[in-house]
C-alpha positions, 0 to 999 in steps of 0.5 A, spaced: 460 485 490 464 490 487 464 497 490 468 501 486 469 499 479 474 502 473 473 500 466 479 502 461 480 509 464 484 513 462 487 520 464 491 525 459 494 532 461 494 537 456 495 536 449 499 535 442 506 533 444 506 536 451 501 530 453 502 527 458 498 520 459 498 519 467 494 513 466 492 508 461 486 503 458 486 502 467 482 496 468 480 494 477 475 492 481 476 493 489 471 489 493 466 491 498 470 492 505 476 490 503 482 494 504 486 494 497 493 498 497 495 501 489 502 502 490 508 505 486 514 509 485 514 517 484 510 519 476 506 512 476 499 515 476 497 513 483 495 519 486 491 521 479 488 513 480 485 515 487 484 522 484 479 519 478 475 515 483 472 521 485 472 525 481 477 530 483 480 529 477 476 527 471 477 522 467 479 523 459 476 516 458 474 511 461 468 508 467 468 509 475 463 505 478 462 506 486 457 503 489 454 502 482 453 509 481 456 512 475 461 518 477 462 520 470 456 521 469 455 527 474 456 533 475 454 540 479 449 538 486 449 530 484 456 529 484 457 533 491 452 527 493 456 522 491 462 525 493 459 525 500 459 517 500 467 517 499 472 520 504 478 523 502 485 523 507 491 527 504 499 527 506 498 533 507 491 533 513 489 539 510 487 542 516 482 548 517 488 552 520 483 557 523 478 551 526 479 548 532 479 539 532 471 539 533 469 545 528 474 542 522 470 534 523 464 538 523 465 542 517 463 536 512 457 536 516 455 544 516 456 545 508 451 538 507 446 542 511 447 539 517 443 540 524 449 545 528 447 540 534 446 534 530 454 536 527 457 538 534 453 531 536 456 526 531 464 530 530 464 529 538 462 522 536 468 521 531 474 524 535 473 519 540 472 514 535 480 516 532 482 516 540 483 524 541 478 525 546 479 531 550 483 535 545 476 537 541 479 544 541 485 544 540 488 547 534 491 544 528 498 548 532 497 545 537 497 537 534 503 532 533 502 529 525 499 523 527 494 528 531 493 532 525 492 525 521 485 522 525 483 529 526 483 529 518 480 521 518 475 523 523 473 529 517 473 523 513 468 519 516 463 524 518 458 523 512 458 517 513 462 515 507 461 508 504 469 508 501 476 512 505 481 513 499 488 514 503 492 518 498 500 517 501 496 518 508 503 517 512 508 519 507 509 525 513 509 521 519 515 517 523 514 509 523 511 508 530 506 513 528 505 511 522 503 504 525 498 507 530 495 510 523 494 503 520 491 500 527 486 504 526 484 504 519 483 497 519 480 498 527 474 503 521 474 497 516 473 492 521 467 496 525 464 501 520 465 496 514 467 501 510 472 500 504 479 503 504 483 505 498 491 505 501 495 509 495 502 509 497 510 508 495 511 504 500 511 496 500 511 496 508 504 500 508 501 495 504 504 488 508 501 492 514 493 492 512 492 491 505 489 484 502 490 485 495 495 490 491 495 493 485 501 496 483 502 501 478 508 502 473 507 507 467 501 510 467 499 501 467 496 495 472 502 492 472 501 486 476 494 484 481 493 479 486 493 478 494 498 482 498 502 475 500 503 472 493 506 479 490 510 479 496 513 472 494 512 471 486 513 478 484 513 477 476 513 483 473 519 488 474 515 494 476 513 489 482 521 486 482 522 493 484 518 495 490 517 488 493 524 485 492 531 488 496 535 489 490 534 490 484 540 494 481 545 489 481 547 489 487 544 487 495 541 493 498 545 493 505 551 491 502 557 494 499 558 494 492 565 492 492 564 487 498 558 483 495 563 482 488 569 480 492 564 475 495 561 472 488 568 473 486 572 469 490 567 464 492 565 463 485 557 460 489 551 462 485 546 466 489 539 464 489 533 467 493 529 464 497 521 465 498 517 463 505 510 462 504 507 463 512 508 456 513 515 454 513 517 458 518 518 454 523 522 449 520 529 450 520 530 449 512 537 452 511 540 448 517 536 441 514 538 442 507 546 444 510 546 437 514 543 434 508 547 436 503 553 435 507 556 443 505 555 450 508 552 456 505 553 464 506 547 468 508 547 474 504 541 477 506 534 475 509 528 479 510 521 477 513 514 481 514 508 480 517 502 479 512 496 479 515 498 475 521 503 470 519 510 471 517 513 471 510 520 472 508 526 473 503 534 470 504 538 470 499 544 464 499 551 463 496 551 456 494 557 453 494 563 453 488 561 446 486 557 446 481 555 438 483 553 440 491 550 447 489 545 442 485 544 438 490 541 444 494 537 445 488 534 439 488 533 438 495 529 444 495 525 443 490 523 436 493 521 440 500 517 446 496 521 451 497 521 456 491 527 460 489 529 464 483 537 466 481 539 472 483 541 478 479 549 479 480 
C-alpha cells in the first residue's frame, strides 16, 4: 500500500521569464514503511519535493496522497491535523535555543492541546527512545549536533507521525555521527513502522538505509528503482553522476596527467566491473588473469554495503592486445560479470 503518493506535480517559483521551475510533471509513489531515499545534486528540487509533500511549499499543480488523504485539498485547521501525522527533521535541527531538551520534544504536544502531564510523560518517552536519557534539560548549547539531531528526531515523533521526511538530516554532522543518526532512523522504522523519506546529496546516505531511490535531475525523476540496481546499472547521466567515481574524464583519486600517461603508454582499453553481492567471494580477477594467461592494471575499486551484502565497482586496463583484451571480455561475459567501457 501506497502511503505517499505524488501524481504530475509540479512547482514553479515566481512568473513570467524569471520563472524558475523547481519541480516538473514528478510522478512516485513510496510504499508504507519503507525508507525511500530522493537524491540529487545542488538545485535539483529535492528539497522543494520533501517540501511539497507536506505541504510546507504548495504545489503549483499536481496531487500529494499521504495516507490516502489529499494534502492539496486542505487548508487552515485541517492541514495542521494532517500535518501532525508527518514529521520533519532539518539540516539545521532547528532547535528552540531558549527550550531545554524536554520542553523542545514536548512542544508539538503543547500547540496540539496536549495534557502538560501526558506531553511531559511522552517527550521523556522519546528522549530515551533516541538514546539521550539523562540529558532532559540540557540546553541546545550544551549539545554535540548529533545530540541536536535525535532531540529534533525525538520532536519529530512526538505526535505519533505515520511518515518522518529527512530533509539533508546529516549534511552537518561528521561520518561517525552521521552513521549513529542512520541506525537509528531504521531502529524508528523497524519498531515504530513509520515510513521514512531521506532527502539527500550524498550516495552513501542512501547505500546505508534506503531500499529504493529516486534521483532527481532538473527539476525531473531521473531514474527509480531498488537502491542495489541503480548503484550497479546506473542508466542515466544525472544517476552516473552520483553513483559512479567518475565522470568527468578522468578517475577520481587519480592524477589527470598519471591516469593519461597510463592509457597512453599502455594503450589497454578501460572497463568497469559491476559486482551484485553474490560474486564476491570469488576471486574473479585472479581467474580470469589465469585463464586468460595476460596480467591487468586495477585503476580504481570501490565497494559498499547495501542492505547487508556488499557491492562494488573496479575499473581494469585491459591489456594492449586487441585479441587478449577479447578474450577477457568474453570470459567475463561467460561468468555473469557485467561491465561497461570507461570514459577516458
Amino acid at each position: 500500500m501506497a502511503m505517499i503518493e505524488l501524481q504530475h506535480l509540479s512547482k514553479t517559483f515566481g512568473s513570467g521569464e524569471s520563472a524558475v521551475h523547481a519541480l516538473e510533471d514528478v510522478t512516485l509513489s513510496i510504499e508504507e514503511g519503507e525508507i525511500f531515499g530522493v537524491i540529487g545534486l545542488s538545485g535539483a528540487g529535492k528539497s522543494t519535493l520533501v517540501r511539497c509533500i507536506n505541504l510546507l511549499e504548495r504545489p503549483t499543480s499536481g496531487t500529494v496522497l499521504v495516507n490516502g488523504q489529499d494534502m492539496t485539498r486542505l487548508s487552515g485547521r485541517a492541514l495542521r491535523e494532517a500535518r501532525r501525522n508527518i514529521g520533519m527533521i532539518f539540516q539545521g535541527f532547528d532547535l528552540l535555543m531558549q527550550r531545554d531538551a524536554l520542553a523542545n520534544v514536548r512542544f508539538p504536544l503543547e500547540l496540539a492541546g496536549v495534557k502538560r502531564g501526558e506531553a511531559d510523560a511522552r517527550a521523556r518517552e522519546l528522549i530515551k527512545t533516541v538514546g539521550l536519557e539523562g540529558r532532559e534539560h540540557a540546553y541546545p548549547a550544551q549539545l554535540s549536533g548529533g545530540q541536536k539531531q535525535r532531540v529534533a528526531i525525538a520532536r519529530a515523533l512526538a505526535t505519533n507521525p505515520k511518515v518522518l521526511l529527512c530533509d539533508e538530516a546529516t549534511s552537518a554532522l561528521d561520518p561517525t555521527t552521521t552513521e549513529s543518526i542512520l541506525e537509528l532512523l531504521k531502529q524508528i522504522n523497524r519498531t515504530l513502522g513509520v515510513t521514512v523519506v531521506v532527502i539527500t546529496h550524498e550516495m552513501r546516505v542512501v547505500e546505508r538505509i534506503c531500499s529504493r531511490v529516486a534521483i532527481i535531475a532538473e527539476s525531473h525523476i531521473a531514474e527509480l528503482g531498488e537502491v542495489q540496481e541503480v548503484f550497479l546499472h546506473p542508466k542515466t547521466e544525472a544517476a552516473k553522476k552520483l553513483v559512479l567515481p567518475s565522470r568527468s574524464g578522468k578517475l577520481e583519486g587519480f592524477a589527470e596527467d598519471a591516469a593519461a600517461t597510463a592509457v597512453d603508454e599502455c594503450r589497454g582499453e578501460l572497463i568497469r566491473l559491476a559486482f551484485d553481492g553474490s560474486s564476491t567471494d570469488r576471486p574473479i580477477i585472479a581467474d580470469m588473469i589465469l585463464s586468460c594467461g595476460a596480467p591487468v592494471s586495477i585503476i580504481y575499486a570501490d565497494t559498499r554495503t547495501i542492505e547487508g551484502r556488499l557491492y562494488g565497482h573496479t575499473v581494469l586496463q585491459l591489456p594492449a592486445d586487441a585479441a587478449t583484451a577479447e578474450k577477457m571480455k568474453r570470459w567475463l561475459e561467460n561468468e555473469g560479470i557485467s561491465y561497461t567501457k570507461e570514459v577516458q
